[in-house]
NURO-308191 format. One line per field, with one value per residue (C-alpha): residue number from 1; z, y, x. Coordinates in nm, 4 decimals. Layout:
REM residues N
resi <- NUM:...
zz <- Z:...
yy <- Y:...
xx <- X:...
//
This chain:
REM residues 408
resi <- 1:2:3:4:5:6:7:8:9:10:11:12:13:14:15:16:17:18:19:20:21:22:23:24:25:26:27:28:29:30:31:32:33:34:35:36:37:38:39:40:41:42:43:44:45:46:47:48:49:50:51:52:53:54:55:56:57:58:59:60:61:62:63:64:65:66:67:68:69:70:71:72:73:74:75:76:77:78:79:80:81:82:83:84:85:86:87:88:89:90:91:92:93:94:95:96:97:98:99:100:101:102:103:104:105:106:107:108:109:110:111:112:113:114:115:116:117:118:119:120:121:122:123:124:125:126:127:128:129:130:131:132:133:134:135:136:137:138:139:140:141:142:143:144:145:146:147:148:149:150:151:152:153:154:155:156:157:158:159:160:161:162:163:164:165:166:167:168:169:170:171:172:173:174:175:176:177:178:179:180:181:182:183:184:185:186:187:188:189:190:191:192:193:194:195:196:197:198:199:200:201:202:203:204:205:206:207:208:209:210:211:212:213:214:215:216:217:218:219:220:221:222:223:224:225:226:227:228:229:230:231:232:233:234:235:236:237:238:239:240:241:242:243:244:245:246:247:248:249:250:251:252:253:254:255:256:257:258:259:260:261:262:263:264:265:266:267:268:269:270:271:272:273:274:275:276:277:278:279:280:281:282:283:284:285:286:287:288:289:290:291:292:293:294:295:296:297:298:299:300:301:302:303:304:305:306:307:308:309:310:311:312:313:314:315:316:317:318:319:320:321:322:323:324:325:326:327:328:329:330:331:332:333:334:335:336:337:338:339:340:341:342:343:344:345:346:347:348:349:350:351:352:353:354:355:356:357:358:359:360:361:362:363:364:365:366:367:368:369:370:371:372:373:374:375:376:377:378:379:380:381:382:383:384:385:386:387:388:389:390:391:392:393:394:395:396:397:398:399:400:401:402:403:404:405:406:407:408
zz <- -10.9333:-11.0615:-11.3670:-11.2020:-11.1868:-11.4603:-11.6829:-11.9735:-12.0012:-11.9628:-12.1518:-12.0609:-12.2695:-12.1935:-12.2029:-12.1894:-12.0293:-12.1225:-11.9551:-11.6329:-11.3447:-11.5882:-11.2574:-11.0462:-11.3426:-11.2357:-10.8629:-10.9767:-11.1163:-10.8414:-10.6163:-10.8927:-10.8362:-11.1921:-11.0796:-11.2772:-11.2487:-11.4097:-11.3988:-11.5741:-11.6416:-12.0198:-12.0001:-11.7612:-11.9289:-11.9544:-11.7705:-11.9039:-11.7134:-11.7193:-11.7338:-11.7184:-12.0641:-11.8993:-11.7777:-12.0325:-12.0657:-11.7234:-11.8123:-12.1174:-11.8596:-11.6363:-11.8588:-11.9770:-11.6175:-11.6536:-11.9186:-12.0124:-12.3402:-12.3435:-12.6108:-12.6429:-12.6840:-12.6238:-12.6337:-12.4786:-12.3727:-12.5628:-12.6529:-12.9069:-13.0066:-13.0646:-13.2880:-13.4359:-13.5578:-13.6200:-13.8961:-14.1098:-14.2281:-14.4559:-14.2342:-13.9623:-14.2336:-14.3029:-13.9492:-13.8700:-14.2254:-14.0519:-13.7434:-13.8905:-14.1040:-13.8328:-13.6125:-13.9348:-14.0093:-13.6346:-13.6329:-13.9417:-13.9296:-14.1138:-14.0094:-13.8822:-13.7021:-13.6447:-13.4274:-13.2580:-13.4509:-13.6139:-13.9836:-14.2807:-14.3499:-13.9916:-14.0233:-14.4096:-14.2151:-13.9472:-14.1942:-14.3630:-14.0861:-14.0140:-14.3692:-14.2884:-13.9176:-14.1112:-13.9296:-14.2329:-14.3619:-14.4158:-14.2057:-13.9913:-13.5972:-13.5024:-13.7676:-13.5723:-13.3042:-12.9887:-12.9446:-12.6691:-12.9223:-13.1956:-13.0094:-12.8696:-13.2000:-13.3321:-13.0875:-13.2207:-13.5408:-13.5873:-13.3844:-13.4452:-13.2216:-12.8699:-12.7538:-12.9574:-12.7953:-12.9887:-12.8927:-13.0159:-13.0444:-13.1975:-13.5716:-13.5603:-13.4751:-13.3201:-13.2867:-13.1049:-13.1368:-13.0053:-13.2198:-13.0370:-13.0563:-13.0500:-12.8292:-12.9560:-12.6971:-12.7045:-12.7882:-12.5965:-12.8939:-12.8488:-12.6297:-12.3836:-12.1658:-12.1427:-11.7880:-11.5980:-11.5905:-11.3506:-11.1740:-11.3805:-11.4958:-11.8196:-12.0931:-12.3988:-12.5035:-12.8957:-12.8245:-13.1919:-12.9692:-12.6661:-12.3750:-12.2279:-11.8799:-11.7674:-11.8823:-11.9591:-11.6409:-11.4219:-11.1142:-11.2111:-11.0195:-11.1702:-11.2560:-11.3586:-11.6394:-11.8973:-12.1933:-12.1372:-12.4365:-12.2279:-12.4458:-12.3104:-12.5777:-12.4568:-12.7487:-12.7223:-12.9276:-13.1940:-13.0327:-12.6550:-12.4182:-12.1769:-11.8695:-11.7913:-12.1251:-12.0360:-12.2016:-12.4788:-12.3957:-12.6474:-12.5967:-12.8138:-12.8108:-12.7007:-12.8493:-12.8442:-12.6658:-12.3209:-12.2350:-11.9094:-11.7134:-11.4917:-11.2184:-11.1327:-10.9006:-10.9904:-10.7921:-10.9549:-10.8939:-11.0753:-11.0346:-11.0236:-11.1783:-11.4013:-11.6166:-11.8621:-12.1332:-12.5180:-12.7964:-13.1125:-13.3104:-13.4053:-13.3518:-13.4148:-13.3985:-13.2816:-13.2744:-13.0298:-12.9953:-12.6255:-12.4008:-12.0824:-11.9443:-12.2195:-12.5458:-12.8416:-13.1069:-13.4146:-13.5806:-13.5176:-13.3720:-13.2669:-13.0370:-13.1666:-13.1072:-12.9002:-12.5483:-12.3994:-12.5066:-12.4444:-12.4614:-12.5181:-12.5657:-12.7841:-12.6765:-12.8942:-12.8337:-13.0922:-13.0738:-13.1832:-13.2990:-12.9941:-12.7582:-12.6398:-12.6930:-12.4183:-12.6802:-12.8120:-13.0648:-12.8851:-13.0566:-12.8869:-12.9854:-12.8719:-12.8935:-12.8911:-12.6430:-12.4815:-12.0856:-12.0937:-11.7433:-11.7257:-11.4490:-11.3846:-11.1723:-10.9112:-11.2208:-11.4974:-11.2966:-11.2308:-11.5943:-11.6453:-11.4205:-11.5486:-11.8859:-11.7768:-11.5489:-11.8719:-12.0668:-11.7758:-11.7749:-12.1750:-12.2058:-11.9289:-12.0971:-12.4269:-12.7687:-12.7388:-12.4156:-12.3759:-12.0729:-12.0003:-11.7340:-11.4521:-11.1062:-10.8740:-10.5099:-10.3508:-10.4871:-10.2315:-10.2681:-10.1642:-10.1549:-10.4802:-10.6224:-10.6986:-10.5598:-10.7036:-10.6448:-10.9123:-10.9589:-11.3619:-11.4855:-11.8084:-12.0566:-12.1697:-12.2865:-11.9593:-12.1034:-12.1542:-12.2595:-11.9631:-12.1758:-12.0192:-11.8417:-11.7983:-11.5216:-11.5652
yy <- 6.5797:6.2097:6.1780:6.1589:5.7931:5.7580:6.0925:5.8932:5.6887:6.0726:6.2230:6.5085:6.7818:6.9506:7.3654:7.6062:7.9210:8.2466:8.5409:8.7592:8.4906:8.1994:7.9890:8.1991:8.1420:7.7449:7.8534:8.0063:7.7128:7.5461:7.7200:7.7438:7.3654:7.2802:6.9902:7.0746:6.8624:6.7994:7.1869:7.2948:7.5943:7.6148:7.9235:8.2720:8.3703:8.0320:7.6991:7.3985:7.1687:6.9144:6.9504:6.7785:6.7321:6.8035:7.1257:7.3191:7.5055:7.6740:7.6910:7.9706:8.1437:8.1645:8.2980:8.5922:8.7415:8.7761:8.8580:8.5173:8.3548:7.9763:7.7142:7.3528:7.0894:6.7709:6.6131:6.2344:6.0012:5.7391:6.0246:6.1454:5.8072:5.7478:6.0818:6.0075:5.6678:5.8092:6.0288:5.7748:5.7002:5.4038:5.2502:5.2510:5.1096:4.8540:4.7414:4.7854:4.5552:4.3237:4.2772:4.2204:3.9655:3.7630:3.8018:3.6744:3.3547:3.2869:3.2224:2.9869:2.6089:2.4804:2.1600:1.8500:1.6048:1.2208:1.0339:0.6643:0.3074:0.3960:0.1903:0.3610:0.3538:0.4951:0.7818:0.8775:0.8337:1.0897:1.3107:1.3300:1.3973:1.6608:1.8472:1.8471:2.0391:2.2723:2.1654:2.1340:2.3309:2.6779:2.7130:3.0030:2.9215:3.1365:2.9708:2.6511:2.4697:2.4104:2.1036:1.9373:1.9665:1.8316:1.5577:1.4957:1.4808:1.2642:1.0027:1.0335:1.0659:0.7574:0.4506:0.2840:0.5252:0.4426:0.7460:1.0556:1.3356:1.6643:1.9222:2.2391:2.3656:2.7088:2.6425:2.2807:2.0387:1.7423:1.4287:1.0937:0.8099:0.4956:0.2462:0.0736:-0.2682:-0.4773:-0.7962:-1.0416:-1.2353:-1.5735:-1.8715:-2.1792:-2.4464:-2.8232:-3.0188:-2.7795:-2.8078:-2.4840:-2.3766:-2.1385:-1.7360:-1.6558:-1.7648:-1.8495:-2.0632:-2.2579:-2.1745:-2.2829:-2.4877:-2.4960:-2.7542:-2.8267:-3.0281:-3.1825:-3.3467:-3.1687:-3.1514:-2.9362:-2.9729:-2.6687:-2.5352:-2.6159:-2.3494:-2.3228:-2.1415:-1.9835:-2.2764:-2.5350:-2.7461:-2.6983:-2.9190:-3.1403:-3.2066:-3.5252:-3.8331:-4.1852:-4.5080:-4.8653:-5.1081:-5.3351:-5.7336:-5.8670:-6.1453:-6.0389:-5.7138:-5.7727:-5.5171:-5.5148:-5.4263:-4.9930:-4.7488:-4.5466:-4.1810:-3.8952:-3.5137:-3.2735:-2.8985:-2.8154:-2.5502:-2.4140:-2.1278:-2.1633:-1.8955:-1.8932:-1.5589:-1.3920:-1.1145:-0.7663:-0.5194:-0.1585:0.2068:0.4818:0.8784:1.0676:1.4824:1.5531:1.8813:1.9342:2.2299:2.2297:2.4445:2.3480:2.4800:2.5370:2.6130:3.0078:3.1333:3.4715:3.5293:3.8136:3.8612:4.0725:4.1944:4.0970:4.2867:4.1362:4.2018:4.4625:4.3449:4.5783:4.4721:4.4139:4.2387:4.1402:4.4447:4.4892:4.2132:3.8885:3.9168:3.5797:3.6280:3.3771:3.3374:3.1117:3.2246:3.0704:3.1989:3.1024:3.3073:3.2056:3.4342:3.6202:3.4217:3.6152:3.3379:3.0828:3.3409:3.4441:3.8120:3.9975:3.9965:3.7376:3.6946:3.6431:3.4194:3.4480:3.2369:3.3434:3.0733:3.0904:2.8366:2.8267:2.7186:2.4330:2.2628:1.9924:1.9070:1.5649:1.3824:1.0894:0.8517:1.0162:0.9925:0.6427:0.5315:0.7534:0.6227:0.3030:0.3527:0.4730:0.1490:-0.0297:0.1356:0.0885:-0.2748:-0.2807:-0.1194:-0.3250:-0.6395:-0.5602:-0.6388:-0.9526:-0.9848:-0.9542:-0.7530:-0.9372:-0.7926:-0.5437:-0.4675:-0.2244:-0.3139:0.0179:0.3470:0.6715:1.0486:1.2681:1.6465:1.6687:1.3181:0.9900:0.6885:0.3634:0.0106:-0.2303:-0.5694:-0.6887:-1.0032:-1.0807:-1.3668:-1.3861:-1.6670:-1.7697:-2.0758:-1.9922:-2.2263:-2.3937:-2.6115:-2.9401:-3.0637:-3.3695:-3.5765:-3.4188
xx <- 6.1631:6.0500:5.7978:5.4614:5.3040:5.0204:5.1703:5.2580:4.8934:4.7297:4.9875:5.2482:5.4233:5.7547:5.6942:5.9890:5.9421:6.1524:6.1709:6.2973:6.3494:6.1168:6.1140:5.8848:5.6512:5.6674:5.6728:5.3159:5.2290:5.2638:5.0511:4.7569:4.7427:4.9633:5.1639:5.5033:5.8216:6.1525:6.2495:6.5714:6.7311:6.8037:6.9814:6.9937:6.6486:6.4954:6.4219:6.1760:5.9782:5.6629:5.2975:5.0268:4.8551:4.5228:4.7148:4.7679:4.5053:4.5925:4.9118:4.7527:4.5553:4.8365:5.0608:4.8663:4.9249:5.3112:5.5029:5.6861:5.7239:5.6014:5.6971:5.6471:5.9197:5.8099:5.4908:5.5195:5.2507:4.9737:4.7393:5.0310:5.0979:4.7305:4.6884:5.0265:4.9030:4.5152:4.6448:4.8136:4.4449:4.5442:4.7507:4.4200:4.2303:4.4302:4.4609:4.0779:4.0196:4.2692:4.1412:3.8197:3.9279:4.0816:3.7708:3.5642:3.8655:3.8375:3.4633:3.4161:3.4440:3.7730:3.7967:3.5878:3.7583:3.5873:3.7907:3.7459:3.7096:3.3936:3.3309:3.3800:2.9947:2.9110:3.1605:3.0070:2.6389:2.7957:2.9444:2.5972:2.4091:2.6213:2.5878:2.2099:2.2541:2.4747:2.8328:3.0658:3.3906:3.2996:2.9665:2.9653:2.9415:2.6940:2.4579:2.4702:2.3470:2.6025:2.8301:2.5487:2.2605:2.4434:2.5857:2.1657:2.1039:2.3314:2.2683:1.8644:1.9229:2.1914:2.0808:2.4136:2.5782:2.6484:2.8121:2.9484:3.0967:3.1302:3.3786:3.5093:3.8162:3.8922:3.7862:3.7979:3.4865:3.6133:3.3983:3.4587:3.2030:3.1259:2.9749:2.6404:2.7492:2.3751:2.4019:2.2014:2.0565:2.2919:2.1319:2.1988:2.3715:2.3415:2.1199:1.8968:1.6074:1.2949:1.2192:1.0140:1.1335:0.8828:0.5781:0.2711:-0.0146:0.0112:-0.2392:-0.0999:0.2081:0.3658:0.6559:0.8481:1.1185:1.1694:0.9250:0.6849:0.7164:0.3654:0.0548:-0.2619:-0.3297:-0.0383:0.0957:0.4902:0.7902:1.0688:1.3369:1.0497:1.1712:0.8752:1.0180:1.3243:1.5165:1.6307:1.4793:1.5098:1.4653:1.4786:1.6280:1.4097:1.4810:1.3368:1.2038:1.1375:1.1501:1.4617:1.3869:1.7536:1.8932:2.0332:1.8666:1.9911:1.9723:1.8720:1.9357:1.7819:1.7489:1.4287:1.1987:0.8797:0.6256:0.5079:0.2094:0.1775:-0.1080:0.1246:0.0497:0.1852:0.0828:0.1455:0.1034:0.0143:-0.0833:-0.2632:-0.3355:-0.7142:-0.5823:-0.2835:-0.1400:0.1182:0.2468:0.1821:0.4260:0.2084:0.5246:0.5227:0.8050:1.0281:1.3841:1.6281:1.9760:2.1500:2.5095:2.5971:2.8481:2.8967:2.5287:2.4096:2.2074:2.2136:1.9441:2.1199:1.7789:1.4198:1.2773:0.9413:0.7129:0.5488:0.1741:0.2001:-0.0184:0.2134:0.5939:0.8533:1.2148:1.5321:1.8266:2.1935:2.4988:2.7600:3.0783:3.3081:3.6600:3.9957:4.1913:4.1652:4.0446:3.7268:3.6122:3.4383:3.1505:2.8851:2.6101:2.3124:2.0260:1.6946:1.4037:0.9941:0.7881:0.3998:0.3088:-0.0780:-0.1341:-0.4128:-0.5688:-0.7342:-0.9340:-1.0539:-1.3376:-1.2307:-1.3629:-1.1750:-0.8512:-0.8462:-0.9447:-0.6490:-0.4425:-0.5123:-0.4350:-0.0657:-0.0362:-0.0902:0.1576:0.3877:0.3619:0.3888:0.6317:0.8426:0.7034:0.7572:0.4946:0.5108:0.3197:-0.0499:-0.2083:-0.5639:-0.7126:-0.7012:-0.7792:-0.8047:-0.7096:-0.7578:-0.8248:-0.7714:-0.7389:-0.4889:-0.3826:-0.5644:-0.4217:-0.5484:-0.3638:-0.4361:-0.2954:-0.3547:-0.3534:-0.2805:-0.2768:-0.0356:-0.0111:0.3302:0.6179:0.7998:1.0227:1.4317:1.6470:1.8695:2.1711:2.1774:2.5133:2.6321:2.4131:2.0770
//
């Protein structure tokens, strides 16, 4: 009979029974339910067979109702190996102390890479931001933040960056970066003229070259040549004006301010009620070791006395070399944060609403523009919202240089 599939995971043992006609004692075995295979006669008075490790118990309590001899020969299968290799105790410890120690190698930093065409002062900037978020040779990954918060951060914290990515690889932090290369606006060199960006009326004019074109309180459309920096001088004689004589002409690069009022119109909606959620900055921490779905505490017990708590969570997982462990260190932050509403009257909402049209408009403008005035076109309510349409009126500098060709 063939080994029985599975036997050597569970374990088998190899018996040999001696007595009077030893193989009606596996022909009982048999019928008690013992699977048994392999049988061989050893000799007129004995034969051996197979067993089921988890059998041999019945195999005891069999054999005390006949008058056969048992002995064991073999014993084959992983649960020997495993109590074979359990009882070398110093050997086990050694290879539990070295599997720990790779586990504890395999999740420490060793290296951080910066890669792309970055200056030698950027990458030293880099390298010291990264000392301060903890990412350096020798930090311990679960004590830092992951590769898309560091990489947010960077970005924040280093305006020269255009683009970093941060990746990791096994121990190694590898960065790539992208310097921000700042495009100064290009001025236009040699002779220009100023012209009109946008629609506007003029309200005051600093000219330091050039001819104006417009005077206070002129309409202007975009392309309007404010100040030429075309200059025309007749050489005249000492003696008499000749009409006919051509005139000399003069280009110069024109400069100067042209503050013009502008107009926008602008939508906005504002809630008559609104709630949101305010951090106040308590906070607790716990750390749990995570098995697929289940969380064992390993510190921070107990509950924050916060009434309302925001969670977030880290999962970081244990790496074995380059792989991933089906376990993870699990970081979970409560924040205290309190639930505020505020509930406004038609009124409040559209002085609210336009106070956010004004910052809308700045901020599209920029500082150097100046909002005047404001109006509200038509004001409505609803499904619990304020609509308002607004009409704003800007004083800003509309003149950009134009260069002058040839034939203006």
């Amino acid at each position: 009979m063939k080994q029985i599939q599975g036997t050597f995971i569970k374990g088998y043992v190899r018996i040999v029974v001696t007595g009077h006609m030893p193989e009606m004692f596996f022909q009982s075995c048999v019928s008690n339910g013992i699977t048994v295979w392999d049988i061989k006669r050893e000799s007129s008075k004995s034969c051996s067979g197979n067993i089921k490790l988890a059998d041999v118990s019945k195999v005891k309590q069999l054999r005390r109702k006949y008058e056969y001899k048992i002995s064991f020969k073999e014993r084959r299968g992983y649960p020997f190996i495993f109590h074979r290799f359990i009882r070398r105790k110093e050997f086990v410890l050694s290879f539990i102390m070295s599997i720990l120690l790779i586990i504890f190698m395999s999740n420490i930093i060793w290296k951080v890479e910066i890669t792309g065409e970055l200056p030698l002062e950027l990458e030293e900037k880099i390298v010291k931001q990264l000392n301060e978020y903890g990412v350096h040779p020798g930090a311990w990954i679960f004590s830092i933040d992951p590769p898309g918060k560091i990489q947010q951060k960077l970005t924040e914290d280093i305006p020269e960056l255009l683009w970093v990515g941060v990746n990791q690889k096994g121990t190694t932090y590898q960065l790539e970066g992208v310097e921000k290369i700042i495009v100064q606006e290009e001025k236009v060199a040699g002779p220009r003229n100023l012209v009109a960006t946008k629609k506007g009326v003029i309200k005051r004019m600093y000219v330091a070259k050039g001819l104006p074109k417009v005077k206070i309180n002129d309409y202007v459309e975009p392309g309007k040549v404010l100040v030429s920096g075309n200059l025309n001088e007749v050489e005249q004689s000492n003696e008499e004006e000749d009409e006919e004589k051509p005139k000399k002409q003069v280009l110069v690069p024109a400069e100067g301010e042209i503050i013009a009022s502008t107009w926008y119109e602008v939508d906005v909606t504002i809630p008559l009620k609104q709630r949101y959620e305010h951090l106040t900055g308590q906070q607790e921490k716990k750390y749990y070791f995570g098995i697929k779905n289940f969380k064992l505490p390993i510190w921070g017990f107990g509950k924050p006395e916060f009434e309302e708590i925001h969670y977030d969570s880290l999962e970081t997982p244990i790496k074995f070399l380059k792989w991933d462990l089906p376990f993870s260190i699990v970081e979970q932050t409560l924040s205290e944060k309190q639930i505020q509403e505020i509930e406004r009257s038609k009124e409040q909402a559209i002085q609210a609403g336009i106070k956010q049209a004004r910052e809308e408009v700045q901020l599209q403008l920029g500082p150097d523009a100046t909002i005047i005035s404001e109006k509200v076109l038509h004001e409505s309510v609803e499904n619990g919202k304020v609509k308002l349409y607004l009409y704003m009126t800007v004083e800003e500098n509309i003149a950009k240089a134009q260069p002058i060709t040839q034939g203006d």
